[in-house]
C-alpha positions as CSV (number, residue, x, y, z in Angstrom):
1,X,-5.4,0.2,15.1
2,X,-7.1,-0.6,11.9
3,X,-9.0,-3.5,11.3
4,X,-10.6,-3.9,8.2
5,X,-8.8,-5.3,4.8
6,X,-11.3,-3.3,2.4
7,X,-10.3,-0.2,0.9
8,X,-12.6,2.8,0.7
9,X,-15.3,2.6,-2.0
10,X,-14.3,3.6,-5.2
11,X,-17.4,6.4,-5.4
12,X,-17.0,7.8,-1.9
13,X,-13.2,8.5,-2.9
14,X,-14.1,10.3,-6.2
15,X,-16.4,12.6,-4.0
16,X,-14.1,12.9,-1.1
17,X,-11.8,14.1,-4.3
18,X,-13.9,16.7,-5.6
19,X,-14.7,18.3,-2.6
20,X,-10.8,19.0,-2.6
21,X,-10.0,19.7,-5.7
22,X,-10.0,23.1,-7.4
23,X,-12.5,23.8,-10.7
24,X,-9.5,23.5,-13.0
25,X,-8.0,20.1,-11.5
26,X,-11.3,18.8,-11.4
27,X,-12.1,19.4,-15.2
28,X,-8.7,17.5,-15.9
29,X,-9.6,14.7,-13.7
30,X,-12.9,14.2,-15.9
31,X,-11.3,14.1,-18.9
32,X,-8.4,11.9,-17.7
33,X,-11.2,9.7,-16.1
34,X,-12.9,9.7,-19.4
35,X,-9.9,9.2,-21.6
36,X,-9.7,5.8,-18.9
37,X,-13.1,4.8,-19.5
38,X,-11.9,4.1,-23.4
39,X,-8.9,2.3,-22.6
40,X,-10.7,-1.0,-23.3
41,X,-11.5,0.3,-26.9
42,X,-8.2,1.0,-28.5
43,X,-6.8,-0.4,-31.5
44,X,-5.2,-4.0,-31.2
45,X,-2.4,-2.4,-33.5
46,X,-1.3,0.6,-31.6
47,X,2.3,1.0,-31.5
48,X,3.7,-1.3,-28.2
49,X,6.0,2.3,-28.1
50,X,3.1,4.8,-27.7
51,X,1.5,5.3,-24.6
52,X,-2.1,5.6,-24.0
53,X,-3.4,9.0,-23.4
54,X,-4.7,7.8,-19.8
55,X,-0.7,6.7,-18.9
56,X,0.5,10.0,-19.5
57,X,-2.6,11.6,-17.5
58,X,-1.3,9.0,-14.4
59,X,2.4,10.3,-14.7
60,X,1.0,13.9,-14.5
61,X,-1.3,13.6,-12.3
62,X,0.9,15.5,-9.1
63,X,1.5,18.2,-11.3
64,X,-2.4,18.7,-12.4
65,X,-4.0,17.6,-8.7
66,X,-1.6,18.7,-6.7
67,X,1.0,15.9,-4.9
68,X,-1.5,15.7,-1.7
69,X,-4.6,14.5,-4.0
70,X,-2.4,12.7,-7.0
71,X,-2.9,8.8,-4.9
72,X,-6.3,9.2,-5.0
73,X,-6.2,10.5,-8.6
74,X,-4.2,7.9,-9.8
75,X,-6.0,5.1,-8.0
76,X,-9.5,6.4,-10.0
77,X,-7.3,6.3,-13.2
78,X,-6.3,3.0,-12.5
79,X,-9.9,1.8,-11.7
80,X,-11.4,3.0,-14.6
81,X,-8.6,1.6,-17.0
82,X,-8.5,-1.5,-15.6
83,X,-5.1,-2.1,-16.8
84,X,-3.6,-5.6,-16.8
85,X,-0.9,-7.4,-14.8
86,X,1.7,-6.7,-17.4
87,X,0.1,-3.1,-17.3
88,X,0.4,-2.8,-13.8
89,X,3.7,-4.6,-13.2
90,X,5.5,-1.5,-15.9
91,X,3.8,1.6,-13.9
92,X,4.7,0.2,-10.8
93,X,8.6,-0.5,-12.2
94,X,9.1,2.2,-14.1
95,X,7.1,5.2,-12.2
96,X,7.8,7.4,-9.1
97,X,7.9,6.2,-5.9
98,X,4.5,8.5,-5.6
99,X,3.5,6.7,-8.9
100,X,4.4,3.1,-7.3
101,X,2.3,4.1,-4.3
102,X,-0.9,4.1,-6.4
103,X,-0.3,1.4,-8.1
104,X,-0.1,-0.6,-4.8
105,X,-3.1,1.5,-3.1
106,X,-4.9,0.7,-6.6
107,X,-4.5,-3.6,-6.3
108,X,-7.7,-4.5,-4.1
109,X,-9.5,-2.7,-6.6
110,X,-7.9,-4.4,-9.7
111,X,-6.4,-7.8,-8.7
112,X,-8.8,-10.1,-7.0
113,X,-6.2,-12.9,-6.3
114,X,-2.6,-12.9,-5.4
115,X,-1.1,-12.5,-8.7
116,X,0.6,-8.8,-7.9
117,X,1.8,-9.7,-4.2
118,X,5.6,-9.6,-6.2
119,X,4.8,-5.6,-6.2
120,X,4.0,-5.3,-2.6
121,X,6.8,-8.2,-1.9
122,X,8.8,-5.7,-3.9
123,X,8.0,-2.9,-1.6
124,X,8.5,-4.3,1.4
125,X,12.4,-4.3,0.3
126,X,13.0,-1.1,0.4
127,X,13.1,1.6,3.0
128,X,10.8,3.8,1.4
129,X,8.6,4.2,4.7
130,X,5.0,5.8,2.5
131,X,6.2,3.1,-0.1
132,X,5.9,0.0,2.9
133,X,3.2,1.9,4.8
134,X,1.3,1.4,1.5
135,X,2.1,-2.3,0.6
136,X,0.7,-3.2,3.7
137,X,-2.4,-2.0,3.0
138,X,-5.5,-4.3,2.0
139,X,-4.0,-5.9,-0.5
140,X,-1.3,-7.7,1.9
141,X,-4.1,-8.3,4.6
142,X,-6.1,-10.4,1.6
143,X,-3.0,-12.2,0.0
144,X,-0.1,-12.3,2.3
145,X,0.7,-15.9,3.9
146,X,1.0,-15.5,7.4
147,X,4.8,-15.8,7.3
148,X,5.6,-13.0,5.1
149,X,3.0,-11.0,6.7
150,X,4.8,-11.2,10.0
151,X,8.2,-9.8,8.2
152,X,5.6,-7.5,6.8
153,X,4.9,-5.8,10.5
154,X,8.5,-6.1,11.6
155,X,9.4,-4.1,8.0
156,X,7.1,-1.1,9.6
157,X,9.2,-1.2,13.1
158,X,12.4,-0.9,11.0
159,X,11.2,1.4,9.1
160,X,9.2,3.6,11.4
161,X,5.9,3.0,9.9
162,X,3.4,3.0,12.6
163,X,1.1,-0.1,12.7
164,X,-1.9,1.8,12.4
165,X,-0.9,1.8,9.0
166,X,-1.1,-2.5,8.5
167,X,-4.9,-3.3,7.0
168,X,-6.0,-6.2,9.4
169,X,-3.8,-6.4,12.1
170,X,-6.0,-7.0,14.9
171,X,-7.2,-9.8,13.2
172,X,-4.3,-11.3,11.6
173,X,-1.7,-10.9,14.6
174,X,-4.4,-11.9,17.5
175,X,-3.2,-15.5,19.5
176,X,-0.1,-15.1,16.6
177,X,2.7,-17.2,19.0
178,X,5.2,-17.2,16.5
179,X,4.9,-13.0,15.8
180,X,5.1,-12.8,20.0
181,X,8.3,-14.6,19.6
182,X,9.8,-12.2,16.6
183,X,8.7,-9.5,18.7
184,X,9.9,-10.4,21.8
185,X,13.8,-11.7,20.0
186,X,13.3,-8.0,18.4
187,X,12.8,-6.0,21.5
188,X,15.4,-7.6,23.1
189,X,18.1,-7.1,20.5
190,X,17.6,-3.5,20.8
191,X,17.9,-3.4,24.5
192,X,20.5,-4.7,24.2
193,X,22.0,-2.4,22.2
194,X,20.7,0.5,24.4
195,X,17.7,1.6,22.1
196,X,14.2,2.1,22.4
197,X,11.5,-0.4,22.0
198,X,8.7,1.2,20.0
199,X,5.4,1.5,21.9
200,X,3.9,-0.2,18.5
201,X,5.7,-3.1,19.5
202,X,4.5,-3.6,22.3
203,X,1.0,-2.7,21.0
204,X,1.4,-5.5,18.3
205,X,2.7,-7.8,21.4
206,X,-0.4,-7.5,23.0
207,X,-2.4,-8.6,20.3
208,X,-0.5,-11.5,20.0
209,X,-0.6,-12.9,23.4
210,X,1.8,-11.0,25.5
211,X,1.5,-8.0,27.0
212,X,5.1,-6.9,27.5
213,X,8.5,-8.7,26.4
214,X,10.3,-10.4,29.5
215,X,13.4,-9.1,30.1
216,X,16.1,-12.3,29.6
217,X,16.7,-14.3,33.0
218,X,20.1,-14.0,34.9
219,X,22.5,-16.6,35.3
């Protein structure tokens, strides 16, 4: 299970990008990266209805890096733009669900408090499993109260996300009584309906005091 709420250095990812990436996609991403850099330095009266040049670099980025390396290429956009929360709030809203992704994946990196938990809280509606396996990411493990947090791991048991996936969890659900008893109402509602209990579940159980849920006693 992870443990650690910090994402991956921003350098280490732009090398582990390289290594991947072929000449041509590479050359883009500088540019793009470049084109970023100067976001801070455009005109206070640019049209509110033209797009900077580094926005329409993040919308292409699947087609120019390939959908497999477009997270990470996005995420370096994002870093270098720095955009704002009003920024932030419209990519996430109005892009892709691969777009939204690096938005989220971007946050640790951008948003030091927990001004953008609505896009993560936002995420965690839907049943988009890469979109939730994302919003619980280091961001969540930072700025997530404890209560949400716990809907936050029983989202990714819906959903099928495995737990590996939640930034902090040995941490955050350790001696947790109150995620024991979600867990434990949880595993029994699908026995009782003749399912499965996810092994994450009872992984997550462990952590948080119990090893295995009881099985109801009989009257």
């Amino acid at each position: 299970m992870t443990d650690t709420p910090h994402p991956a250095p921003l350098p280490a990812l732009r090398t582990a990008l390289d290594a991947r990436l072929p000449v041509t996609a590479r050359a883009w991403l500088d540019d793009a990266l470049a084109e970023a850099a100067r976001a801070d330095s455009a005109p206070l009266d640019a049209s509110p209805h033209t797009l900077p040049a580094w926005e329409l670099r993040f919308a292409a980025a699947g087609r120019r890096c390939g959908p497999e390396h477009a997270d990470t290429a996005r995420v370096l956009l994002l870093a270098e733009a720095h955009p704002g929360p009003v920024t932030l709030a419209r990519l996430y809203h109005q892009g892709s669900a691969a777009e939204r992704r690096a938005v989220l994946r971007a946050l640790p990196y951008l948003v030091p408090g927990p001004e953008a938990l609505p896009l993560v809280e936002d995420a965690l509606r839907t049943h988009d499993a890469r979109l939730v396996a994302t919003a619980v990411g280091p961001y969540a493990a930072a700025h997530l109260d404890q209560h949400a947090w716990r809907h936050a791991v029983l989202k990714c048991l819906f959903t099928h996300v495995p737990v590996d996936a939640v930034a902090g969890l040995r941490q955050r659900a350790r001696g947790d009584t109150a995620l024991a008893r979600m867990l434990t109402d949880h595993a029994a509602e699908r026995t009782a309906a003749g399912r499965d209990v996810p092994h994450d579940l009872h992984r997550v159980l462990a952590l948080a005091g119990q090893d295995r849920p009881q099985p109801p006693e009989e009257c």
